[in-house]
LUMGU-626723 format. One record per residue (C-alpha): residue number from 1; residue in three letters; x negated, z negated, y. Coordinates in nm, 2 decimals, padded with zeros to 4 digits. Example, Ala and Ser with C-alpha at 12.3 -4.5 7.8 and 13.67 -1.06 7.14 Angstrom:
2
  num  residuo      px      pz      py
    1      ALA  -01.23  -00.78  -00.45
    2      SER  -01.37  -00.71  -00.11
# end
This chain:
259
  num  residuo      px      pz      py
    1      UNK   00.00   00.00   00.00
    2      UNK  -00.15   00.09   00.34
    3      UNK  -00.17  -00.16   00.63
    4      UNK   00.01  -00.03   00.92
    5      UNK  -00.26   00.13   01.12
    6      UNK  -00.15  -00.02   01.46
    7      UNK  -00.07  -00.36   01.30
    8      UNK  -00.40  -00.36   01.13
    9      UNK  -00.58  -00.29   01.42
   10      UNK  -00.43  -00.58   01.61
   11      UNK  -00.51  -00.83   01.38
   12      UNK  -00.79  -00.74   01.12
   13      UNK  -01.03  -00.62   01.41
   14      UNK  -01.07  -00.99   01.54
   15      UNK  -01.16  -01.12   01.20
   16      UNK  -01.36  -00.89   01.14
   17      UNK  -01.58  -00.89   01.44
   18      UNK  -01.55  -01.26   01.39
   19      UNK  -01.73  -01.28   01.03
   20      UNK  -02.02  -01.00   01.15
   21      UNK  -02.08  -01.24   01.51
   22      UNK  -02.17  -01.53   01.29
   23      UNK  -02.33  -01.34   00.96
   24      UNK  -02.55  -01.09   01.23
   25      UNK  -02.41  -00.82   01.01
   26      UNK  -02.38  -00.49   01.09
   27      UNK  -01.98  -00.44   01.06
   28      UNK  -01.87  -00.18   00.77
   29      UNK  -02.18  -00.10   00.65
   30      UNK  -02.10   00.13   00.39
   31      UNK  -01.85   00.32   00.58
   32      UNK  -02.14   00.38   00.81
   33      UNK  -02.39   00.53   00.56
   34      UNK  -02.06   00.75   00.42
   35      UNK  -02.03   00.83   00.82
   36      UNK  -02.37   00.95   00.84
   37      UNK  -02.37   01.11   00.54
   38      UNK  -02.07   01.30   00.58
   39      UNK  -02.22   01.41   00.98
   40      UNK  -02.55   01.51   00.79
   41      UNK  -02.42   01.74   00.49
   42      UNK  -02.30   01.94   00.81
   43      UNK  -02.61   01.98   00.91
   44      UNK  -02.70   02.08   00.55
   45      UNK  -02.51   02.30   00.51
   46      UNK  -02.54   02.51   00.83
   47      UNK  -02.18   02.46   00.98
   48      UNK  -02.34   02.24   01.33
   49      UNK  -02.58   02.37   01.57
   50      UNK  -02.79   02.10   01.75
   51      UNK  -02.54   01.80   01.86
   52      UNK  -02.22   02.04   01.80
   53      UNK  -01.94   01.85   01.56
   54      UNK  -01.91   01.56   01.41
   55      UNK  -01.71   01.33   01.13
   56      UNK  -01.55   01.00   01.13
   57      UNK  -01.39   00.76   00.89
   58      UNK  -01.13   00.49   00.89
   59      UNK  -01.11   00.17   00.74
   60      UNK  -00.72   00.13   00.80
   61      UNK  -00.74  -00.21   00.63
   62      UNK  -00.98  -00.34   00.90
   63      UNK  -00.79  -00.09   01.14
   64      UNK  -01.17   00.03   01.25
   65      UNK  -01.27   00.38   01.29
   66      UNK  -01.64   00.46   01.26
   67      UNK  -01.76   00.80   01.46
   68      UNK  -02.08   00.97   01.52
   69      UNK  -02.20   00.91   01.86
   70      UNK  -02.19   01.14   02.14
   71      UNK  -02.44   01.46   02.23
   72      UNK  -02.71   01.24   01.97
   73      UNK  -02.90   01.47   01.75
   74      UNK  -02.89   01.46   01.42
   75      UNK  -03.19   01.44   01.25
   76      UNK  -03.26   01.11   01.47
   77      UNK  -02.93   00.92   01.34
   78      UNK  -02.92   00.60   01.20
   79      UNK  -02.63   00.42   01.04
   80      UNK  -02.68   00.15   01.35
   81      UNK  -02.64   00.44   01.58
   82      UNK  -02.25   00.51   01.46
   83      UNK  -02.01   00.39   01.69
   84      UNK  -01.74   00.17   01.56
   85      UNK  -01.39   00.15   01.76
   86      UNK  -01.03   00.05   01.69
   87      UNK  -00.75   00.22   01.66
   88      UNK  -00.70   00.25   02.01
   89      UNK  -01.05   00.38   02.10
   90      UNK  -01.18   00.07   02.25
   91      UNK  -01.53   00.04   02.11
   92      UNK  -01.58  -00.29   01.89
   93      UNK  -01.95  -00.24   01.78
   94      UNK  -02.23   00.02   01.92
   95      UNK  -02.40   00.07   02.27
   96      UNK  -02.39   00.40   02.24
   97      UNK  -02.08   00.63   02.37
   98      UNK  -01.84   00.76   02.08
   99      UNK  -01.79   01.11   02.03
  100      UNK  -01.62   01.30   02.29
  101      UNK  -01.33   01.40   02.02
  102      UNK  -01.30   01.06   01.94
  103      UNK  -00.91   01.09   02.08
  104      UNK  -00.87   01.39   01.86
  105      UNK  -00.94   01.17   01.52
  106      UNK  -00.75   00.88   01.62
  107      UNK  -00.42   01.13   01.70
  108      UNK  -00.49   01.27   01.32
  109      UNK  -00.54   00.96   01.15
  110      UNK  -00.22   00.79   01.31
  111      UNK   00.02   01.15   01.24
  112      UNK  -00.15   01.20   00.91
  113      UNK  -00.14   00.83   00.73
  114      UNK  -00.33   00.96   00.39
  115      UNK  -00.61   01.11   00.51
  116      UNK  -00.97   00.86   00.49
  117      UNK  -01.18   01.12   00.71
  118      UNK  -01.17   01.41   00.94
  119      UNK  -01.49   01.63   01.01
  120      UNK  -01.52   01.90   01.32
  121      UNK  -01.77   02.20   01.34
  122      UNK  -01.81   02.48   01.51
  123      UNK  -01.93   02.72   01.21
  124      UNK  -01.94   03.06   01.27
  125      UNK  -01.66   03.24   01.06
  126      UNK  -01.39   02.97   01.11
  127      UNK  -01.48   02.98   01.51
  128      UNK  -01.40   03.35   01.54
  129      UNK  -01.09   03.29   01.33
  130      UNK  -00.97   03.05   01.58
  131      UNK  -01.11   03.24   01.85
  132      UNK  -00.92   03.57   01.78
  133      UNK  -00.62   03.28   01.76
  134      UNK  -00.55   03.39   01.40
  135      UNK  -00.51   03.20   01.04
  136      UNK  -00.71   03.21   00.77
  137      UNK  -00.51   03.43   00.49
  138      UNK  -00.54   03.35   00.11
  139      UNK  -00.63   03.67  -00.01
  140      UNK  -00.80   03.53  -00.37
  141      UNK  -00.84   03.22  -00.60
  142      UNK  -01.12   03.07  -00.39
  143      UNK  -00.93   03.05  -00.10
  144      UNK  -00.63   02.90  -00.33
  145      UNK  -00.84   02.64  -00.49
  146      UNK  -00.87   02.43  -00.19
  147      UNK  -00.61   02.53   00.02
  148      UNK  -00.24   02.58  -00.06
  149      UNK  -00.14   02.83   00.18
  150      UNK  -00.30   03.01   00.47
  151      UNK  -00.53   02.78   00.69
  152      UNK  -00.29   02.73   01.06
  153      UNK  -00.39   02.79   01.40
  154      UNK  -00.28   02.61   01.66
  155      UNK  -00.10   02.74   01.98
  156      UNK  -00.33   02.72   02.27
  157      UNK  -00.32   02.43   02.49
  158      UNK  -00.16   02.46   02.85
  159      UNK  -00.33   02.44   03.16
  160      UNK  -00.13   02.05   03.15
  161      UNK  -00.25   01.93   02.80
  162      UNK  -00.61   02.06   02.90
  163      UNK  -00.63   01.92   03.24
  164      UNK  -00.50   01.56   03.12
  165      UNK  -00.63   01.40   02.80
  166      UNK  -00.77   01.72   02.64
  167      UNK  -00.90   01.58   02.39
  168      UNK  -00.58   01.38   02.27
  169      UNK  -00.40   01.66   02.37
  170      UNK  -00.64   01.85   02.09
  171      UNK  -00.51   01.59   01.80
  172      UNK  -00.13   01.65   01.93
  173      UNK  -00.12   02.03   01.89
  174      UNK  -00.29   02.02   01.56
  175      UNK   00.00   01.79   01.44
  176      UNK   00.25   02.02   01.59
  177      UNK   00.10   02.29   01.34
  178      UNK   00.17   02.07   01.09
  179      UNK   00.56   02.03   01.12
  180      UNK   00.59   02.23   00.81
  181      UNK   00.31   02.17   00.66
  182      UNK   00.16   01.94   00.40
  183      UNK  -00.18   01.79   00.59
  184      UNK  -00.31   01.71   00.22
  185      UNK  -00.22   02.04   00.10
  186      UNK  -00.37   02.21   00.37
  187      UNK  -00.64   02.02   00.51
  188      UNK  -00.76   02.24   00.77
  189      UNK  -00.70   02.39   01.08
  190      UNK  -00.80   02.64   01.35
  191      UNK  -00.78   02.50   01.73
  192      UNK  -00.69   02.82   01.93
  193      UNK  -01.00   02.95   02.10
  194      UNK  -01.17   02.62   02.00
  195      UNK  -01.29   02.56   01.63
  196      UNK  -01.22   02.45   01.34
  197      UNK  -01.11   02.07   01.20
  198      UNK  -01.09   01.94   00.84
  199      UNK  -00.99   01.60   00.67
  200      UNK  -00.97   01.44   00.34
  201      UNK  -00.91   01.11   00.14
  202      UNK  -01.25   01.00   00.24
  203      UNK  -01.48   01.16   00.49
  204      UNK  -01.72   01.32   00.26
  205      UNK  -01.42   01.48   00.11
  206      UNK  -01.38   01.58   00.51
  207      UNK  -01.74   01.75   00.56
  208      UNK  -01.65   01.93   00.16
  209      UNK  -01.33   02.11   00.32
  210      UNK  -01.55   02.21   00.62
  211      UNK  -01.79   02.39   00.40
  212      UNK  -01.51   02.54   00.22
  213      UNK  -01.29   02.65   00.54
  214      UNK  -01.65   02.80   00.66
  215      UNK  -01.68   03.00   00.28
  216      UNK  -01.31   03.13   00.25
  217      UNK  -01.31   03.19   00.64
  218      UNK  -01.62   03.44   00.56
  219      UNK  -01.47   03.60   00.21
  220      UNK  -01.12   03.66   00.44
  221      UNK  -01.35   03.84   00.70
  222      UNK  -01.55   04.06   00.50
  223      UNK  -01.22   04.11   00.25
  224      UNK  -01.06   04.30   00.54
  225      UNK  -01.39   04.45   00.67
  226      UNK  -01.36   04.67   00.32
  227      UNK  -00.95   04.69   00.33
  228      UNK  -00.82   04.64   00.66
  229      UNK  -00.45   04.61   00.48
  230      UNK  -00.59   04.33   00.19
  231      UNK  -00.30   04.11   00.07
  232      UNK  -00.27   03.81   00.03
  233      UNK  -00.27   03.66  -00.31
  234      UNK   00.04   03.59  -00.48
  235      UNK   00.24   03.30  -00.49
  236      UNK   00.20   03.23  -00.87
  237      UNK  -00.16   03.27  -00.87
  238      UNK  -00.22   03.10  -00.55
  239      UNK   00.01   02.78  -00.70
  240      UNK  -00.18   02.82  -01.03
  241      UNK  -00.50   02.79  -00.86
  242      UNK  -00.42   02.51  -00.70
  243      UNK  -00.24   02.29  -00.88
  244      UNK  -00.45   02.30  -01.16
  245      UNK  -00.71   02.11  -00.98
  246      UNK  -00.47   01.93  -00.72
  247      UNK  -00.15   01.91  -00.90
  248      UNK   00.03   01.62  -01.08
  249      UNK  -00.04   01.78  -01.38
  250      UNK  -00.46   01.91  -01.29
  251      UNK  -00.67   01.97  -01.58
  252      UNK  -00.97   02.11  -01.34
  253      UNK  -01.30   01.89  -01.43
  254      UNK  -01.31   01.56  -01.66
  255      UNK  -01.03   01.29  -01.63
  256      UNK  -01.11   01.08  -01.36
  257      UNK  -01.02   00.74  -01.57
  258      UNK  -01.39   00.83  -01.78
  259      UNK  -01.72   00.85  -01.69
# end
């Protein structure tokens, strides 16, 4: 059963904070290194450019959110460098400023109460999909594996939503794409003439679906490049493909009860 996220962070936050003043501890350490981790594999994976991006996690027990700091490179982060904040964005541990999108995650994480982590790049393929304003289109099983439909773009924001709180404004429209859409289903999306975001159970899972968006994005580009009329896959094959590693019933990879 989850703690409700506003509830949690009005009352687990002081204890919390509370326990690490007297211990000297370091507040959610392993969320951190997960944090870092997640912000990292980004990196590895080619999807950020220099201080472009980031991830974040939640502890919605503890009602804490822990964020990669702002315009801080990468390859000098440490876990103590991650920025912890509640639910609200007020920051609870760290001297250094949060991420910039910080009031994009906390909009997702409040709208979408099952997801652990949320991860934001710029990489290259998804970026000119949301640039040209268009979704990602299943045309094939890889595609279908991860996503269960075609990956939504958002409308663009108004000259309003960008001139005041653009950034929570950011987390609102990507909700609004989501009025018909199952978030855990379809855990991606394509900011108009932004970039892409991504989210998961847990933020690795996050920083996963960003390499994934970034590979089906590319295959969808070069599919049309050859046949400028490619289909999209069907529904029975795109289902099949999905469900069999998502569904109820999944037989993808070894039963998660065993080693």
């Amino acid at each position: 059963m989850l703690i409700p996220l506003w509830f949690a962070g009005s009352v687990n936050v002081y204890f919390a904070t509370f326990s690490c003043f007297f211990t000297g501890r370091m507040l959610l350490i392993h969320l951190r290194e997960q944090v870092l981790d997640a912000n990292l594999e980004l990196v590895r994976r080619g999807l950020v450019l220099y201080t472009f991006g980031n991830a974040s996690a939640i502890s919605r027990h503890d009602g804490l959110v822990v964020i990669k700091p702002s315009g801080i490179p990468y390859e000098s982060l440490k876990p103590a460098d991650l920025v912890i904040t509640d639910v609200s964005g007020k920051i609870v541990e760290g001297v250094l400023r949060p991420s910039s999108d910080l009031p994009t995650h906390l909009v997702l994480y409040k709208a979408f109460p099952q997801i652990g982590g949320v991860a934001h790049t710029h990489s290259e393929y998804a970026t000119a999909w949301a640039q040209a304003r268009r979704p990602v289109p299943c045309l094939g099983t890889t595609h279908a594996d991860y996503f269960r439909g075609p990956v939504p773009v958002t409308d663009p924001l108004t000259e309003d939503e960008i001139a005041q709180a653009y950034e929570e404004n950011t987390g609102h429209v990507i909700t609004r794409a989501f009025k018909n859409i199952d978030p855990i289903e379809v855990p991606a999306v394509l900011v108009a003439n932004h970039a892409p975001s991504t989210w998961g159970l847990t933020v690795g899972e996050a920083a996963q679906n960003a390499v994934i968006l970034e590979a089906v994005a590319k295959l969808a580009h070069l599919s049309i490049q050859i046949h400028n009329e490619a289909a999209p896959a069907g529904r029975a094959l795109h289902d099949k493909h999905f469900l069999r590693k998502h569904g109820s019933s999944a037989y993808y990879g070894q039963p998660k009860d065993k080693p």
